[in-house]
N, C-alpha and C positions, 0 to 999 in steps of 0.2 A: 620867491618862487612859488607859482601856484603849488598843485600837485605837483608831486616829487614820482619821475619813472626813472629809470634805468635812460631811456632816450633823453630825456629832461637833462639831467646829469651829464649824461655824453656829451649832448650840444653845447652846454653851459664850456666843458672843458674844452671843444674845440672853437667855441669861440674868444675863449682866451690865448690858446695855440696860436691862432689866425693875428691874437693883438701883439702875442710875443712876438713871433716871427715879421711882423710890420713892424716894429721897432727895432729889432734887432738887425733887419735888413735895411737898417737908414744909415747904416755906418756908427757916426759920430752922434750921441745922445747926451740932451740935457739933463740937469740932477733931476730934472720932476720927471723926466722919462725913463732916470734909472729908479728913482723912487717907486714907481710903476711898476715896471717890470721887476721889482722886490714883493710888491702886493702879488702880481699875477701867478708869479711861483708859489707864495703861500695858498694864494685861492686854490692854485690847483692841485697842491697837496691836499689840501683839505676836500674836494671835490674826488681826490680820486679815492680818498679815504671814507669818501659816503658812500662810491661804487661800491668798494670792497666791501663796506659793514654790508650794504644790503645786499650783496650778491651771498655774503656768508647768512646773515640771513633765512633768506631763500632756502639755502642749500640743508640747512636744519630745519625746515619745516614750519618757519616762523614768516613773520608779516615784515617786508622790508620796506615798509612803509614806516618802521618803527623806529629804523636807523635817523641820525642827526647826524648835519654839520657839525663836525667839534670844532672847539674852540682852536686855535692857530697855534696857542702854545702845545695844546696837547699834541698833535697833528706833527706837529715841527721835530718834538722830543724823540719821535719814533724812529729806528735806527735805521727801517727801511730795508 
């Protein structure tokens, strides 16, 4: 991902929204499209988890441009 905005992030997780819901809407799916759709949900734990850091961020007076994608195990551990 080039630069990282708050819009950047946004688009990235509705364009995943957009692949879920097109798989999910075919009914009957094969293991590589549930395989898929196992990534898509961690990506977008992890994406909504870079909104959050940099919106908190932001909100402290910091640069949220500082924020990173975490790793999937971290991301996943979170109770949410």
């Amino acid at each position: 991902m080039a630069h990282t905005t708050d819009q950047t992030v946004l688009k990235h997780i509705e364009e995943l929204v957009g692949e879920e819901k097109t798989l999910y809407h075919k009914g009957e799916i094969s293991d590589a499209e549930k395989t898929r759709l196992a990534a898509i949900n961690v990506e977008l734990d992890r994406y909504w988890d870079l909104l959050r850091q940099r919106r908190a961020l932001r909100e402290f007076g910091k640069n949220p441009d500082d924020a990173e994608v975490r790793p999937a195990r971290t991301v996943e551990n979170y109770s949410g």
